[in-house]
C-alpha positions in Angstrom: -3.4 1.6 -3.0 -2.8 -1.3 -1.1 0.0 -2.6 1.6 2.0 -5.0 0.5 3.7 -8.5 2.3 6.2 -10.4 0.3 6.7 -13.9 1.8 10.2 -15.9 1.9 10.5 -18.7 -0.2 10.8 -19.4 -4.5 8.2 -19.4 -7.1 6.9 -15.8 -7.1 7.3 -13.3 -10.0 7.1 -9.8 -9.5 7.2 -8.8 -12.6 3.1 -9.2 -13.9 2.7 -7.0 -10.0 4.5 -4.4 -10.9 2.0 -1.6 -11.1 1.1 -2.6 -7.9 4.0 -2.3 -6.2 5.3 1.0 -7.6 1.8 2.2 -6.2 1.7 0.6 -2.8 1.6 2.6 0.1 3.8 0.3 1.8 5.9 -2.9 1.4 6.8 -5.2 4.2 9.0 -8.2 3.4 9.2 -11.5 5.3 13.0 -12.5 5.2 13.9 -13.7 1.8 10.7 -11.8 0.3 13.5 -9.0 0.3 15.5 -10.9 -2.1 12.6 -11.4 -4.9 11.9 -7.5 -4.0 15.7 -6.8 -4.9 15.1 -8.6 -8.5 13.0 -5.7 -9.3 14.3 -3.2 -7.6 12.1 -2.1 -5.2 13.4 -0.7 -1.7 10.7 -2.4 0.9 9.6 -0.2 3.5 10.6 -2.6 6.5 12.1 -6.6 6.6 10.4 -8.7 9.3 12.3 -11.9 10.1 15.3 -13.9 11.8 17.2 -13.1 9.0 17.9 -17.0 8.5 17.1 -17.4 4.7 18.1 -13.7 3.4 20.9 -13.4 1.2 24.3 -11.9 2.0 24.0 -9.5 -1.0 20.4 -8.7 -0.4 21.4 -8.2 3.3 24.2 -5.5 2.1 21.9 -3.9 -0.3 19.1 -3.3 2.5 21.8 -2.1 4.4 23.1 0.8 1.7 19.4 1.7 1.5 18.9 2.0 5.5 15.5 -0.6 5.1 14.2 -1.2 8.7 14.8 -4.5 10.1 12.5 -6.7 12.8 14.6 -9.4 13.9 12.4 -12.0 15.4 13.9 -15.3 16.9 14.3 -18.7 14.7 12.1 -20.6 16.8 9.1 -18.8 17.6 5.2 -19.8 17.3 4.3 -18.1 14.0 6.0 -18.1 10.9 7.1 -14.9 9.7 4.3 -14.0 7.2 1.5 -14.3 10.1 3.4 -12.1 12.3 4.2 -9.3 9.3 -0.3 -9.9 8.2 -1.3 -9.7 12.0 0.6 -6.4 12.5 -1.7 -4.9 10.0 -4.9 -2.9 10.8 -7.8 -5.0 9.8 -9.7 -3.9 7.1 -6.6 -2.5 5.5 -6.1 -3.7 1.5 -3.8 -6.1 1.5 -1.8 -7.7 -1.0 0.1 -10.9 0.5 2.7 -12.3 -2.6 4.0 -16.0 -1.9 4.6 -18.8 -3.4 1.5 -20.9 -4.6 3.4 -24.0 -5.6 5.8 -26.0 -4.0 6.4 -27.0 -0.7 2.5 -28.2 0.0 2.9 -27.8 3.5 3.4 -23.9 3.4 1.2 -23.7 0.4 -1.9 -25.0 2.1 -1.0 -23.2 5.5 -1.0 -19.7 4.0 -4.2 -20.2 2.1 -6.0 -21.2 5.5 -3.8 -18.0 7.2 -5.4 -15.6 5.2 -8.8 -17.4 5.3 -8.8 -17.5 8.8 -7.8 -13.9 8.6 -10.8 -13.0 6.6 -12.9 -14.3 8.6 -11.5 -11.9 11.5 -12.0 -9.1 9.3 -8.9 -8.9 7.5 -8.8 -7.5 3.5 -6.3 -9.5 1.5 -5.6 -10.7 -1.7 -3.1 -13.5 -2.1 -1.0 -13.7 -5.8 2.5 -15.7 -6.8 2.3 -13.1 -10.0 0.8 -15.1 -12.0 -2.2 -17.1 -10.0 -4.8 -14.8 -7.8 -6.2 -16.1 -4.7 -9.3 -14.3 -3.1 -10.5 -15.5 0.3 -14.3 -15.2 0.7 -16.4 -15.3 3.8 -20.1 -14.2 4.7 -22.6 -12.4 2.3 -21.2 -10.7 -0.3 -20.9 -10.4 -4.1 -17.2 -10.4 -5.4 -16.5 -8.9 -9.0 -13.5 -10.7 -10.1 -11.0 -7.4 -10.8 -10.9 -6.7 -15.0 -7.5 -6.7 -15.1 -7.1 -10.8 -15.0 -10.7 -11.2 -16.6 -8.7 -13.2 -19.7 -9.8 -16.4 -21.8 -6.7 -17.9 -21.2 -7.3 -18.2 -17.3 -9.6 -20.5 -15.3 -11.4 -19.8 -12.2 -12.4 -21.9 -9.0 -13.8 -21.6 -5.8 -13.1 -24.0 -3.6 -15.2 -23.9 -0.5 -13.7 -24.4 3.3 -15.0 -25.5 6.2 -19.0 -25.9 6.5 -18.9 -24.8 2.9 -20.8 -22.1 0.9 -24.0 -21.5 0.7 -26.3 -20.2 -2.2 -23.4 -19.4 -4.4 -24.4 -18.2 -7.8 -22.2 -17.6 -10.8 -22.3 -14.2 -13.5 -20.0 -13.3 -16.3 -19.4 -17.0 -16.6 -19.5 -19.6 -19.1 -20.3 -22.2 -17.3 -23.7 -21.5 -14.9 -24.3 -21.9 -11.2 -27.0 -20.9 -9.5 -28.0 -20.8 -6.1 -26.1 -24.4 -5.0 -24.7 -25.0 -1.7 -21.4 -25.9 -2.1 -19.8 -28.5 0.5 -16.1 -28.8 1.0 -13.8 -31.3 -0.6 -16.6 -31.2 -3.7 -14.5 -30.6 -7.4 -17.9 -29.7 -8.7 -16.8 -25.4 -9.0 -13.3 -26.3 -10.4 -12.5 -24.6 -13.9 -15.0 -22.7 -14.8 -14.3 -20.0 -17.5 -14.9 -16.1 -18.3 -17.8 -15.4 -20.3 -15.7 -12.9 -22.3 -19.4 -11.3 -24.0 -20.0 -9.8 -20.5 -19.2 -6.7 -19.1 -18.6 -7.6 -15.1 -17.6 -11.7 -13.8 -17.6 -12.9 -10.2 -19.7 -14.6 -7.6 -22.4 -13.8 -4.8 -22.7 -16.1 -1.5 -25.5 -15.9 0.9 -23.0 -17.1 3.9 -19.8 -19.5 4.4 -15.9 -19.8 3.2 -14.5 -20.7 0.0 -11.0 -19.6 -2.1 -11.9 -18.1 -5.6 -9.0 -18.8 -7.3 -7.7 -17.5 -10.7 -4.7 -19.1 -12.1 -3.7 -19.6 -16.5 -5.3 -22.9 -17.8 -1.5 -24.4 -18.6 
């Protein structure tokens, strides 16, 4: 069970998540994240937002269904996906669905959100439906879930800030063991599932970095 936040904008599909949000113990759209809801049709728990994107039609079907509604102001300091993340508890599972392609600009700005947000303790997952995004920070040792453990898909990290360091590699086909690895670096970009092993992920001794796992094409 997870909480799930549904951003505004294109490019998501619900439909691979679906399991997950049938399951969720609670949905929370921002604006227009109602409307991708709507194709599936799921009721959201509560809409966060101006309102300034939504459609008419989505608007009278959250309506019918009495959905909560936040209205926030147009021009405020944080977009509406940080405010509906930073009303969470931290260390609550969190599943944030938005667009990964695109507009670069909100692309690039979520994916440092919800780093930054790890790093303050928050739990979140990032997926458009299709790629997975997982936001790493400090020790740890991450198994990469079974359910997208697949040939066809590729997995990254790409590390953040001072980088990541003694990062080592099992379950994969390609090895990596114990390297520090510095930001801006393409050197941990498409590795692939060793699909002869039973568990696949990553252990870090400290830092940041974005494992990423997306379809090769």
């Amino acid at each position: 069970m997870c909480i799930v936040v549904i951003a505004g904008g294109p490019n998501k599909n619900l439909v691979p998540i679906l399991p997950k949000l049938q399951k969720a113990e609670r949905i929370i759209c921002a604006d227009s994240g109602a409307d991708a809801l709507k194709t599936v049709g799921i009721i959201p728990d509560v809409v966060w937002g101006d309102m300034d994107s939504i459609s008419e039609e989505t608007l009278s079907w959250l309506k019918e269904h009495h959905v909560e509604n936040r209205v926030f102001p147009v021009e405020k300091d944080m977009t509406d996906s940080e405010l509906c993340l930073r009303s969470l508890e931290k260390g609550q599972k969190v599943l944030f669905v938005t667009s990964l392609v695109g507009r670069t600009d909100h692309v690039m700005s979520n994916l440092l959100l919800v780093m930054r947000l790890t790093e303050e303790g928050y739990d979140i997952e990032v997926t458009d439906g299709t790629t997975r995004v997982y936001p790493l920070f400090g020790k740890q040792r991450f198994v990469i879930p079974a359910e997208i453990v697949d040939a066809s898909n590729t997995v990254s990290l790409i590390p953040l800030d001072q980088g990541a360091r003694n990062v080592s590699a099992f379950g994969m086909k390609y090895p990596l063991s114990g390297h520090d690895l510095v930001w801006g670096s393409s050197f941990t970009v498409s590795n692939e599932f060793d699909m002869t092993k039973e568990e696949h992920g990553f252990v870090m001794e400290n830092g940041a970095m974005l494992l990423i796992v997306t379809p090769r094409s």
